[in-house]
Every structure is written in structure tokens, then in C-alpha cells.
C-alpha positions in Angstrom: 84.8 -21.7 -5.5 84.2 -18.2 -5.7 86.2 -16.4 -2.4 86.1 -12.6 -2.2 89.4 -11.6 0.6 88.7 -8.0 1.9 92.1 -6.1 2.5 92.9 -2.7 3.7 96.0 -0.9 4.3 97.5 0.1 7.4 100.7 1.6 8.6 102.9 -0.8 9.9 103.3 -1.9 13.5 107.4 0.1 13.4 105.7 3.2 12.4 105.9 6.0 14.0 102.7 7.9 14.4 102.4 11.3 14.2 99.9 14.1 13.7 100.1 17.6 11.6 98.9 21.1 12.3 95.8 19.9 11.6 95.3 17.2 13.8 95.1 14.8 11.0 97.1 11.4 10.7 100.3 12.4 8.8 101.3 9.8 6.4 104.6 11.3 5.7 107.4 8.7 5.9 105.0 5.6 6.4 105.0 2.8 5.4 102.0 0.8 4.7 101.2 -2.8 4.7 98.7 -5.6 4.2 96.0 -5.5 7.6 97.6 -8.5 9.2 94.0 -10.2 10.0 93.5 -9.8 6.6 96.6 -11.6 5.6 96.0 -14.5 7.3 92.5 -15.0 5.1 94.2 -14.4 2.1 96.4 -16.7 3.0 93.8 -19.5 3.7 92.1 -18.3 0.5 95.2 -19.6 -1.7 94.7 -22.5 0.6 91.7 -23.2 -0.2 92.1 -22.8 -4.2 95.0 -25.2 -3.8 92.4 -28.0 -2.8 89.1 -26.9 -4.5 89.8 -24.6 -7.0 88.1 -21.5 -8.1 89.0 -17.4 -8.0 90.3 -15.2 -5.8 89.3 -11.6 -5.7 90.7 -8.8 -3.5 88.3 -6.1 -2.7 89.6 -2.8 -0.8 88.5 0.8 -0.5 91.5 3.4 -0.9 92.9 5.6 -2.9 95.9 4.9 -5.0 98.5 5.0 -2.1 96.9 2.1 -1.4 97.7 0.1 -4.9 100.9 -1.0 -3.5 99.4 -3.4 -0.9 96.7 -4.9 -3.9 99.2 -5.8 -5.9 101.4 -8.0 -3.1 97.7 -9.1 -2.5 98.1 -10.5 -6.2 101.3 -11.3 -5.7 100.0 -13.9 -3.1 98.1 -15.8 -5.0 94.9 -13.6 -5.5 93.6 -13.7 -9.2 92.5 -10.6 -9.1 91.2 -7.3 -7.5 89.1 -4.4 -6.7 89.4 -1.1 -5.6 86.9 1.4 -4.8 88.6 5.0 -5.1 87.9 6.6 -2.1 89.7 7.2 1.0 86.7 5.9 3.5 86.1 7.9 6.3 84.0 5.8 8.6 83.4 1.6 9.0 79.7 2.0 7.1 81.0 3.7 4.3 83.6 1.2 3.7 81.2 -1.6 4.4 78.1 -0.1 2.5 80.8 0.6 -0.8 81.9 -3.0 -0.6 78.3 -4.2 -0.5 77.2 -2.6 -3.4 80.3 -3.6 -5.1 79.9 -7.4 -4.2 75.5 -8.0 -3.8 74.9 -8.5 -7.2 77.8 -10.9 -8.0 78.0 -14.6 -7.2 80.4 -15.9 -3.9 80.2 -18.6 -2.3 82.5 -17.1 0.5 83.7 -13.3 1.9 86.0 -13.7 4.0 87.7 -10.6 6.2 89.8 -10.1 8.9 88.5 -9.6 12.2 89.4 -5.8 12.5 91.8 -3.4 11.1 95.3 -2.8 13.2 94.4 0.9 13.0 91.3 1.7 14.5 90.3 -1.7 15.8 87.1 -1.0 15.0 85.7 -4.7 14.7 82.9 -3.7 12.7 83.2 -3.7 8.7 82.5 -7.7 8.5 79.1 -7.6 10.8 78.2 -4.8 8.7 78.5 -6.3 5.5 76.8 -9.4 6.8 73.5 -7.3 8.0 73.6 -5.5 4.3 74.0 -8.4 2.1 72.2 -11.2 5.0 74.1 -13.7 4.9 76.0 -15.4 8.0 78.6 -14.1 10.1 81.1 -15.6 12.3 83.9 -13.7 13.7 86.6 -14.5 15.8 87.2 -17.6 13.2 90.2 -19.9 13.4 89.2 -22.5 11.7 87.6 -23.3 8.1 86.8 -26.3 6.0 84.6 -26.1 3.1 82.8 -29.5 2.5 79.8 -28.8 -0.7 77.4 -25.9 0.4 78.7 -26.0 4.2 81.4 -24.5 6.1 83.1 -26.3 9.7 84.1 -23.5 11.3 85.9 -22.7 14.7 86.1 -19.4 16.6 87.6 -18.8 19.7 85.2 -17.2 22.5 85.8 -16.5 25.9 87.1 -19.5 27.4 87.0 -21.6 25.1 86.7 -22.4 21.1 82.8 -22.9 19.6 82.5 -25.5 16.6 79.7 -24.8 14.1 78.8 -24.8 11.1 77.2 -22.6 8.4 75.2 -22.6 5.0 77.3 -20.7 2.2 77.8 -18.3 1.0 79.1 -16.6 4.7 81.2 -14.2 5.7 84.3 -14.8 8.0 86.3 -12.3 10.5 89.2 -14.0 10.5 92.8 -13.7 12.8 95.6 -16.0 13.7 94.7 -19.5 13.8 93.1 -19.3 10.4 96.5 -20.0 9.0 99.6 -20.0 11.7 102.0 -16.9 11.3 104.6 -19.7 9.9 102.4 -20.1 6.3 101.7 -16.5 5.8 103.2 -16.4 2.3 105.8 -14.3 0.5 105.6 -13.1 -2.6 108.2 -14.7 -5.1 110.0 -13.1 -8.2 107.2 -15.0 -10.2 104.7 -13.8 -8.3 105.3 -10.3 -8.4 106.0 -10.7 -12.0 102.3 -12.2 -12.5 100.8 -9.1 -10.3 101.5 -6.7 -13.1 99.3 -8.3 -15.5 96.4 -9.2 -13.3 93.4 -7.3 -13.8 92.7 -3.9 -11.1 89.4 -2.8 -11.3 89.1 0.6 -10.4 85.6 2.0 -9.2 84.6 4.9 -8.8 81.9 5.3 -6.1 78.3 6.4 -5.8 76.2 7.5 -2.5 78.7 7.8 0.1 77.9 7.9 3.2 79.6 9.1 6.4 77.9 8.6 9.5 80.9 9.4 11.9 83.0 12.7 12.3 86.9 13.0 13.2 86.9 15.9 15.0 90.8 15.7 16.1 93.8 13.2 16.8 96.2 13.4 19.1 99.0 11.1 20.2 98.5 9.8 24.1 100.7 11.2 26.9 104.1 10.4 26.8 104.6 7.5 29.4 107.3 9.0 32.7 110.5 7.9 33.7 111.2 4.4 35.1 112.9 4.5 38.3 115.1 1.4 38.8 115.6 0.0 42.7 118.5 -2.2 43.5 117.5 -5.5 44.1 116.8 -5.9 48.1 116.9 -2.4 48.8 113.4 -2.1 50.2 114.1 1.3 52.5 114.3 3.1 49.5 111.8 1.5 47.3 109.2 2.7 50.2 110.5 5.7 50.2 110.0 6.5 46.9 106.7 4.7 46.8 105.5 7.2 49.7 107.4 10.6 48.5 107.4 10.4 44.9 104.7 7.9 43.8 102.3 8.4 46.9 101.1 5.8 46.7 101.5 4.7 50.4 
């Protein structure tokens, strides 16, 4: 079993954001960790060479701030990985680099998570899918390989939707996949082991960028919170009508 695991790096959730002269993000003092909806499929991608066997390869575009993340990534259990050495500046050029990277070797599953905690963007796996076409599901929180097939579930609105697929097949994955309790830590062994697996560094060709950051800034600082005694209503209407006006 052949699984490719997509990861990218993003600042953590404690960071706090912040934004240079420039208007660009300023990385100063962050710190940057594994996508979480990525996590959980490399997570279920150990799982699933527990049972069946196979490699594990982690493919990410970034520059070399970004190194620190692949190798907990092989620390996890991933045998071994890839980076394309560029910092991306737009979902297509990430997904186009890790298409070209990936069409002409065998898989027999990619799986991703179902958006970065960054931009939210959502569209990276669907990409890939329409380059390389192949099957996508998104939204999955559930897999089982069985032969050439995958039983998948994915939540949609309302509800959860139980299909199956043909491999190979690309997953967006999220919490369900795997349960926030088996998310696993690297040990001293594993981290140990992450040293010697092999990096592939890549340097890439045709980039493309279809989207332009023009600026960033940080939203509007929220106001004050005014607190009202419990059960005194006079005033709580009197503020609503004076202050808020919302009365």
C-alpha cells in the first residue's frame, strides 16, 4: 500500500498574528506546527500500514522553515518525505507543484486534510483531484481499504454519506478520521529514526500564481464588554437605548 500524506505548516492556533510595514504576515516569534487536518491523515496513514503494510510518503511545499514540521511528520511514523522548495503563493501553485511531483509515480491512495488552519481555503485536494483525475471525497471521517476499494464516510449537511470508491483516490480528511485521543506523539525513537529518513528536496519548474495578496491586516479590535448585575433590567435598557441603540 502506497499512501502519499500531504502536510503543510501553519502557525499555531496560540500565535499571535501580526503584520509588518509591509502588510505582509510577520513570522517573527511563531511558531509553526503540523496543519491539524493533516495530522489526523497521517495519523490514519500509520494506521493503515499497521494493518496492510506498505510506505508512507509526506509531500509538502515550503521552504526550509518548514523542515521542522517534515521531520515530526517522520517522526510519526512516515517513511519518508518530500519537499518542494518554494514558499507557494496561491492554492494552484501548491496543488499544480504537488501534481507534477506525484502523476508519474504509483499510489494507491493521497490522502490530505480538508483545508489549511490558515487560509481555510478548502481547495488544494479538489485541485489535485481535477489535475491528476482521480476521485475525491472531502469532508471524510471514515476509511477502510478492502483490495482496490475504499468504504468511506463523510459528513454532509445533516447527516453522514457512506460510499465507496475505486483506488487510487484522494481524501480531505478532518476529525473523525482518527479521534483527537490517537493523534500520535513522536517518541525518543522516533525522532531518533527521523534523522536518517530520506528528504527529498525539489526544486520546482513552471510556477504558477494565479492569485495576488495585495495587503493583510488584522480585523478590528473587538469593544469593551459591559457587565449588568444580574436582575437589574432598568439599567440594562438603559444602556441598550443610550449606548448600544439598539432600542
Amino acid at each position: 500500500m502506497n499512501i502519499i500524506v500531504c502536510i503543510s505548516s501553519v502557525p499555531d492556533t496560540t500565535s499571535k498574528i501580526k503584520f509588518n510595514e509591509n502588510s505582509e504576515f510577520d513570522t517573527n516569534g511563531i511558531q509553526f506546527i503540523i496543519n491539524p487536518y493533516d495530522e489526523f491523515g497521517l495519523t490514519k496513514a500509520v494506521k493503515i500500514k499497521e494493518c496492510l503494510g506498505g510506505t508512507i510518503t509526506v509531500v509538502t511545499v515550503g521552504d526550509t522553515a518548514s523542515e521542522p514540521v517534515i521531520r515530526k511528520a517522520l517522526a510519526i511514523g512516515a517513511d519518508k518525505a518530500v519537499r518542494i522548495n518554494t514558499n507557494p503563493k496561491d492554492s494552484f501553485e501548491t496543488a499544480s507543484l504537488i501534481s507534477e511531483h506525484i502523476k508519474d509515480i504509483e499510489y494507491d491512495i493521497i490522502i490530505a486534510g480538508r483545508e489549511s488552519i490558515d487560509y481555510n481555503g478548502s481547495a488544494v485536494p479538489c485541485m489535485i483531484a481535477e489535475i491528476l483525475d482521480i476521485p475525491f471525497i472531502n469532508a471524510c471521517i471514515g476509511l477502510n481499504l478492502n483490495d482496490n476499494t475504499a468504504d468511506l464516510v463523510r459528513e454532509v449537511d445533516g447527516g453522514k454519506e457512506f460510499i465507496s470508491s475505486p483506488l487510487p483516490l484522494i481524501i480531505g480528511g478532518q476529525k473523525g478520521l482518527v479521534e483527537e485521543s490517537e493523534l500520535l506523539i513522536p517518541n525518543m525513537r522516533g525522532i531518533m529514526q527521523s534523522r536518517t529518513k530520506p528528504l527529498e528536496i525539489i526544486e520546482p519548474e513552471n510556477i504558477v500564481n494565479r492569485v495576488q495578496s495585495i495587503s493583510l491586516e488584522s480585523p478590528p479590535e473587538k469593544k469593551e464588554c459591559r457587565l449588568v448585575e444580574e436582575g437589574n433590567v432598568k439599567e440594562l435598557i438603559t444602556l441598550l437605548q443610550n449606548e448600544a441603540k439598539v432600542i
